[in-house]
C-alpha positions in Angstrom: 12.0 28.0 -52.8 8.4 28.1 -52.2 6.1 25.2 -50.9 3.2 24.4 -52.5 -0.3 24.8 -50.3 -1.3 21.6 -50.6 1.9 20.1 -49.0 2.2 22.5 -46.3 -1.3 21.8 -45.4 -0.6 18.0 -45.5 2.8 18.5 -43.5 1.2 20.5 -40.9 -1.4 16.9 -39.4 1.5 14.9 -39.6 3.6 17.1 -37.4 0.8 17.6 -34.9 0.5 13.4 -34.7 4.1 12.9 -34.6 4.2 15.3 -31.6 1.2 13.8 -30.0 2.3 10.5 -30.5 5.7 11.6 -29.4 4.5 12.8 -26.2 2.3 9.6 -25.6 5.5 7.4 -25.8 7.3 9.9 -23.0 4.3 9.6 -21.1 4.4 5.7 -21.1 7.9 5.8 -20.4 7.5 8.1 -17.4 4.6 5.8 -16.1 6.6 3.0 -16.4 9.8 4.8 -14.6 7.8 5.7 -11.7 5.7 2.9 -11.0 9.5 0.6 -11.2 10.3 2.6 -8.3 7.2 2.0 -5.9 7.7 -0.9 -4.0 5.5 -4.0 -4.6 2.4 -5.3 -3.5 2.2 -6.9 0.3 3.1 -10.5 0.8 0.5 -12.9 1.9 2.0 -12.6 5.8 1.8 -9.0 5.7 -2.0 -9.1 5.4 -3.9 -9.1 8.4 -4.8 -12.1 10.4 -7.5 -13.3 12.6 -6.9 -12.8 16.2 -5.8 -16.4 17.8 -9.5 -16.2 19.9 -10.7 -15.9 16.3 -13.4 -13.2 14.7 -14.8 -10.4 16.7 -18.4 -10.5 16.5 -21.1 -7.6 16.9 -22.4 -7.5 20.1 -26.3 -5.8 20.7 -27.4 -4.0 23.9 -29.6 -1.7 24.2 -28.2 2.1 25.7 -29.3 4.4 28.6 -28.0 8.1 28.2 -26.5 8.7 31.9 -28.0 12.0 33.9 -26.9 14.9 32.7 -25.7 17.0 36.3 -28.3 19.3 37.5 -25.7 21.3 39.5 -25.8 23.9 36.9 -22.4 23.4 36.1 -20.9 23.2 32.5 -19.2 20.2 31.2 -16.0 20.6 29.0 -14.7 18.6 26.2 -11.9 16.9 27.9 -14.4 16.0 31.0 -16.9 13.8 28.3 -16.4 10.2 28.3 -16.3 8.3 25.0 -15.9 10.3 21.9 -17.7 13.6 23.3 -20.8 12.0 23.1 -23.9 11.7 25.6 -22.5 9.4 28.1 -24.7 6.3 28.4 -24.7 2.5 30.1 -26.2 -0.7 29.5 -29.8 -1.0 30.3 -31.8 -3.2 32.8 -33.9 -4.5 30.2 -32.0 -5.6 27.3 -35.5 -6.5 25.2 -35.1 -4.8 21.7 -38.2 -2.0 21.0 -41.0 -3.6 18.8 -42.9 -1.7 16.6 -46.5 -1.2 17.8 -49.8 -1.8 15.4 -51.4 1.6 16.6 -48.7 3.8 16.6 -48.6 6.1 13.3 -45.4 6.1 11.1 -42.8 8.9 10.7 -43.7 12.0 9.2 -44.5 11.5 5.8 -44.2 7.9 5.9 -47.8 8.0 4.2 -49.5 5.7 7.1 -53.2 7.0 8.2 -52.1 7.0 11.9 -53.7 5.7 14.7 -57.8 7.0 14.4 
């Protein structure tokens, strides 16, 4: 029994989207399966709260980098303070830097510079 061309090549698409939408449904199903079995979204008292002396604000000084000993000695890694950074304190003078009028830009910053 043969099949006629132009039923064969009909049959063939429809296969193809049956499959496709076949394997879209699954998909779905799965989605649905496994997201059913993660738990659920926080409740309201297990966000986070304010602290009871209320919000931590940013505080501003200004930094000196400590002195760096001249003993010829190495530091190692577990001997820096902080986060392995340059060790520093706060300042005498707390006045923020100001930009000066006759100092010239950054590199590039296209300002003529001081004459």
């Amino acid at each position: 029994m043969a099949v006629p061309h132009e039923i064969a090549a009909g049959a063939i698409p429809f296969v193809m989207g049956v499959v496709i939408a076949s394997m879209l449904v699954l998909a779905v199903w799965w989605g649905m399966r496994v997201r059913d079995r993660e738990p659920g979204p926080p409740d309201p008292e297990d966000q986070p709260h304010l602290p009871e002396s209320g919000p931590v604000h940013e505080i501003r000084e200004m930094r000196e980098p400590d002195e760096v000993p001249h003993d010829g000695g190495v530091l190692l890694p577990h001997e820096l303070r902080g986060f392995g950074n340059i060790r520093s304190h706060t300042a005498k003078d707390q006045t923020p830097p100001t930009w000066s009028p006759n100092s010239s830009g950054g590199f590039g910053s296209g300002s003529p510079g001081h004459h």
